[in-house]
N, C-alpha and C positions, 0 to 999 in steps of 0.2 A: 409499473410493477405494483402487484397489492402491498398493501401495508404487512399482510400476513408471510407475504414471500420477503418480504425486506428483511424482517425481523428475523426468520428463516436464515435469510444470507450472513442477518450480523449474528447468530451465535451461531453458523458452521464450525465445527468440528471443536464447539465446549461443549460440555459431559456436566451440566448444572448438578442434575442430579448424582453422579457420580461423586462430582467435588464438595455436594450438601454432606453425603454419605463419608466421605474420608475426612469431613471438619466436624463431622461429631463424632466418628470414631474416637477423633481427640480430644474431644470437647463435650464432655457430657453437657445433657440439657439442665442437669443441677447450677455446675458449676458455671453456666454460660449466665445465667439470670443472676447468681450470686453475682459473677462478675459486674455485669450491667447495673445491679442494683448499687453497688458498692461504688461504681465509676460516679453515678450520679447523687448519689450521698452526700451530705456535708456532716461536721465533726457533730455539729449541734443534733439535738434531736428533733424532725420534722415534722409539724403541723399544717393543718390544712390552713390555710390563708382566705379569713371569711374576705367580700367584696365590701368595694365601699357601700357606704350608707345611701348614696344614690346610684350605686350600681344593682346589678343581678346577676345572676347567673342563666343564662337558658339550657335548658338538657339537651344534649347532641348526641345522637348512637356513635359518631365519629370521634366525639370527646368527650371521651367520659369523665364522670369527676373523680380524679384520682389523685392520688401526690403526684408531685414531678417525674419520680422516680423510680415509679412506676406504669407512667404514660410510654413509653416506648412497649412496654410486653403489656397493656394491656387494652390500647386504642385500636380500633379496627382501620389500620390504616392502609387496608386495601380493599376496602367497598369498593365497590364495580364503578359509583357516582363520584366516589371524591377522586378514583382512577381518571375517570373520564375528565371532570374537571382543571385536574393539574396537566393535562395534556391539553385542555382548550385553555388554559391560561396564557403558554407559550405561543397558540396560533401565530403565524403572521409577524411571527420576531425571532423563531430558533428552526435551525435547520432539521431535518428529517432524521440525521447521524447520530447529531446531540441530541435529540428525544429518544432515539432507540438505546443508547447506551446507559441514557437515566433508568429508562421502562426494563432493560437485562438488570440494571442492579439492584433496581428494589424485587424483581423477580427472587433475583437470587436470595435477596435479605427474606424473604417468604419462606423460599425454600428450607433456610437455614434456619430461621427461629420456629418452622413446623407450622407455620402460617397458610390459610387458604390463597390463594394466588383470585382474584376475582375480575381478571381482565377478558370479559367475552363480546357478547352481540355489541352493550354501549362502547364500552374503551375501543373494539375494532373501525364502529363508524366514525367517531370522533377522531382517530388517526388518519384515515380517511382523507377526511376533511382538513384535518392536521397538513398532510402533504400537499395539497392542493393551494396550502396558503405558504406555505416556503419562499419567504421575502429573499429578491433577486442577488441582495447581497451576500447572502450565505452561501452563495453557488460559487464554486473556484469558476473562470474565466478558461475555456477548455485549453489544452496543453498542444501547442504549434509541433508539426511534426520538425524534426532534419531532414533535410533533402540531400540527394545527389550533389546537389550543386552547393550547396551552403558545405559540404561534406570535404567536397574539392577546394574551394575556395579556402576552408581551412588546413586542408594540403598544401594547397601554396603558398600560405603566409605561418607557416612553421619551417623553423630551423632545426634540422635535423641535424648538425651537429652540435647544437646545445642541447645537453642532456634533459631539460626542463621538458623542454618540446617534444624531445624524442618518449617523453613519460607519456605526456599531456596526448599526442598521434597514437600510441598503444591502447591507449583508455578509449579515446575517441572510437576508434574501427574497430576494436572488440566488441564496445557497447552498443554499435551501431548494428556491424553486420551482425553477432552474437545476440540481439537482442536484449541485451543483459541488466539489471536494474546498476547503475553508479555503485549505490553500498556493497557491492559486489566486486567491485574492482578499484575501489580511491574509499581511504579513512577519512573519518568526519572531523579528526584534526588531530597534530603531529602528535601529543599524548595519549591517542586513546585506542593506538594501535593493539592488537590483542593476538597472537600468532594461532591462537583456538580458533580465531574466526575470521579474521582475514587474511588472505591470498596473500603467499611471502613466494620468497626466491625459492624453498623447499622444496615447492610444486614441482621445479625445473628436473629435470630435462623433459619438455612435453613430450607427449605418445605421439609419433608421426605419424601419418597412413597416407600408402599412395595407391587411388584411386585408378580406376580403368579407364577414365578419362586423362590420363597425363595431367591430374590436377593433385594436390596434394589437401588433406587435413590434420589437423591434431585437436588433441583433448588436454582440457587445461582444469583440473580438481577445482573446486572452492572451497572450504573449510565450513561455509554455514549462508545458509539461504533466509529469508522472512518465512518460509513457506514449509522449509524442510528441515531447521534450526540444525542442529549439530548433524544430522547424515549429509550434508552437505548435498553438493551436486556437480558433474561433471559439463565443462562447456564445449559444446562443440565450435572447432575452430576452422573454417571449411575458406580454401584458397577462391579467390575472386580478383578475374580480370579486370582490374581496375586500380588507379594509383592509390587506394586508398584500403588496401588487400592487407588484414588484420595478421597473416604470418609473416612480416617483416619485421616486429619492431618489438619483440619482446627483446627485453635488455639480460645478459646471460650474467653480465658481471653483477647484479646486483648481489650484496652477499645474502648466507641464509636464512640470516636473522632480520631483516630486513623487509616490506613489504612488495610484493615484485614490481610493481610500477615505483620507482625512489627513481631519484637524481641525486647525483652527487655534489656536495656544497662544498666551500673551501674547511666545514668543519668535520663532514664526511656524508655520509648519505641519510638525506631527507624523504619522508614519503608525501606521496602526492594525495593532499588532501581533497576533501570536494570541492572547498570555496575556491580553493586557488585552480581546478582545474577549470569549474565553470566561469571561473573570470578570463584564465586565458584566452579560453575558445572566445567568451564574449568579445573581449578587444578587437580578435579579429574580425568576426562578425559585425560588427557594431561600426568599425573603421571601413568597413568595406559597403556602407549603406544596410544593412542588415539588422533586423529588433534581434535583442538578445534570447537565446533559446534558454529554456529550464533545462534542469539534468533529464528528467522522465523525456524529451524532446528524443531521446535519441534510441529508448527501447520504443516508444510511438513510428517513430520515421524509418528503422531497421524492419520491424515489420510492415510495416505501408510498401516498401521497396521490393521486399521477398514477392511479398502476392502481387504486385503489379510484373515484377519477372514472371511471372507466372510458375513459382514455385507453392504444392500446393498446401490447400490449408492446414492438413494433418503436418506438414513438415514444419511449418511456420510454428505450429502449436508446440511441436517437441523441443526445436529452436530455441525457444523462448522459454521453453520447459513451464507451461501454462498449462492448468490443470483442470482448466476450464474455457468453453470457449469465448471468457470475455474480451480475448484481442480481436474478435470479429466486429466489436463495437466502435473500432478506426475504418474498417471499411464500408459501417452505415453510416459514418458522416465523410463517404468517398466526396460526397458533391462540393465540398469545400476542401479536400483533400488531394482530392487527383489536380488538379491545374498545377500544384505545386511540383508534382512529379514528370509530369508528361513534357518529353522530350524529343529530339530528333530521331532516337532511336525507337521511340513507340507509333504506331501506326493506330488510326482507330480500327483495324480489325484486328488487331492484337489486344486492344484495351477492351473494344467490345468482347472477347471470348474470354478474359478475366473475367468480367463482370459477370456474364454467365456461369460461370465456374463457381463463381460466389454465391451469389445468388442461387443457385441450385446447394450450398453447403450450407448456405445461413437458417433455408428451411428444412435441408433435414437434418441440424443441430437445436433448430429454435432457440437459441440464448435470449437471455431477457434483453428488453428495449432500457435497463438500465446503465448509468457511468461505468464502466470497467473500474475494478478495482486489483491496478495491478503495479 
């Protein structure tokens, strides 16, 4: 991806200018310098500080000679050269993320003090070059899918009548078949439940629907997405032949206040956090010869499974309520992907006519050849 496209993708959908425009509405440009001036002030009264007797001074258009206190509004500290320099200083030590989100915020600091932005021809090739040197360890280690089988396995080593379990098996084949990110279904820890944004017992009674197949669905509300923050999103919860089939195991009795995945403890009902859900699964995993999965493992492996059923990509996309098509970027690393999946019930002329299908959608979507970010 170019550097201009990147940057592109990390301020989708900020409004810079918009948000320069509503911080000065509030903030005149008077009172913004008093303020600044004032921040960097001391009680005493400020003098220039000559050098020492064997020092000097050299003249720099980048620093000029000013008080202290006036070096923030009056140095040009977005020349095109010193742009480009503070980005070749980082080479070969900071990831490509963390350089774009430094470069969006002194953008913005432009924007807002009425500052020229001077980042063209040099600062674009120097980023360039920037990515190409992205040392191996700032790269996350890619994200293993869930399989069918690791799916099942963890079927048969949950207790379904301990309610822990029966949490821990609802979270699991929702998130799997549903596609669904965790922070969508399991709190990040027992205090920090919030009924504005996470899924409680409320939701209940889900919307049933029964299909012209003799199969059954329902839809399950969420109160707030990363993507679509308070209009939330609606999950679809679509029956599948299989022991691991996501409408069996919502729990009704949880009460309304309550998060809808809880278990009940002897002091009354607990919600099911992430740590403790991905530990569970882990143990079993991990007891059964298995390396332990991450949470993202199972909106990764949910869609890997759809499109290898050959369900197609338009529906996987809704599925997952993805809004773009970077889940197609699991099935350009199929070559390490598929072995994991293929099973007795796939044939290669079944797998080959996925492939095609794909490959005929992956170019007439074009998505970029970068990480998904999803």
């Amino acid at each position: 991806m170019k550097e201009t496209d990147l940057y592109c993708q990390v301020m989708q959908g900020i409004d810079v200018q918009a948000a320069a425009t509503a911080f000065w509405a509030n903030n005149p440009p008077s009172s913004i310098r008093e303020s600044v001036a004032q921040s960097l002030q001391v009680s005493r009264t400020c003098l220039p500080r000559p050098p020492r007797a064997s020092s000097s001074i050299n003249p720099s258009e980048y620093r000029p000679h000013v008080l202290a206190s006036d070096r923030l509004l009056v140095c040009n500290y977005g020349a095109e050269a010193l742009l480009a320099q503070f980005v070749a200083a980082f080479a070969g030590i900071t990831a490509s993320k963390t350089l774009n989100n430094w470069m969006a915020g002194l953008q913005f600091w432009h924007i807002v003090n009425g500052a020229p932005w001077h980042a063209s021809a040099m600062v674009h090739h120097t980023r360039c070059g920037f990515s190409k040197m992205v040392p191996p360890s700032s790269r996350c280690a890619k994200c293993p899918p869930v399989t069918i089988k690791v799916l099942s396995i963890l079927f048969d080593n949950l207790s379904f009548s301990d309610l822990f379990d029966c949490a821990v098996g609802a979270v699991t084949f929702t998130a799997f078949w549903c596609c669904c990110h965790l922070g969508e279904l399991v709190i990040p820890s027992p205090n920090l439940f919030d009924r504005l944004k996470h899924v409680s017992q409320s939701t209940l009674p889900l919307i049933v629907f029964d299909l012209p197949n003799d199969s059954r669905a329902s839809a399950l509300h969420i109160l707030w997405t990363k993507t679509t923050k308070e209009e939330g999103a609606t999950i679809s919860i679509t029956a599948r032949p299989h022991c691991t089939c996501p409408n069996t195991l919502i729990n009704a009795n949880v009460p309304a206040t309550a998060p809808l995945f809880a278990y009940r403890t002897p002091t009354g009902w607990s919600p099911l956090t992430c740590q403790d859900f991905i530990s569970r699964c882990n143990s079993v995993w991990t007891s059964q010869g298995f390396p332990p999965m991450p949470g993202h493992a199972f909106r990764i492996g949910g869609a890997t499974e759809l499109l290898l059923q050959g369900v197609h990509p338009d529906i996987v996309s809704s599925q997952g309520r993805w809004t773009s098509r970077s889940f197609l970027e699991y099935w350009r690393r199929i070559e390490t992907i598929l072995p994991l999946f293929i099973s007795s019930s796939f044939n290669n002329d079944h797998v080959a006519n996925v492939d095609t299908i794909m490959d005929s959608y992956t170019q007439q979507h074009r998505p970029s050849r970068s990480a998904p970010s999803v």
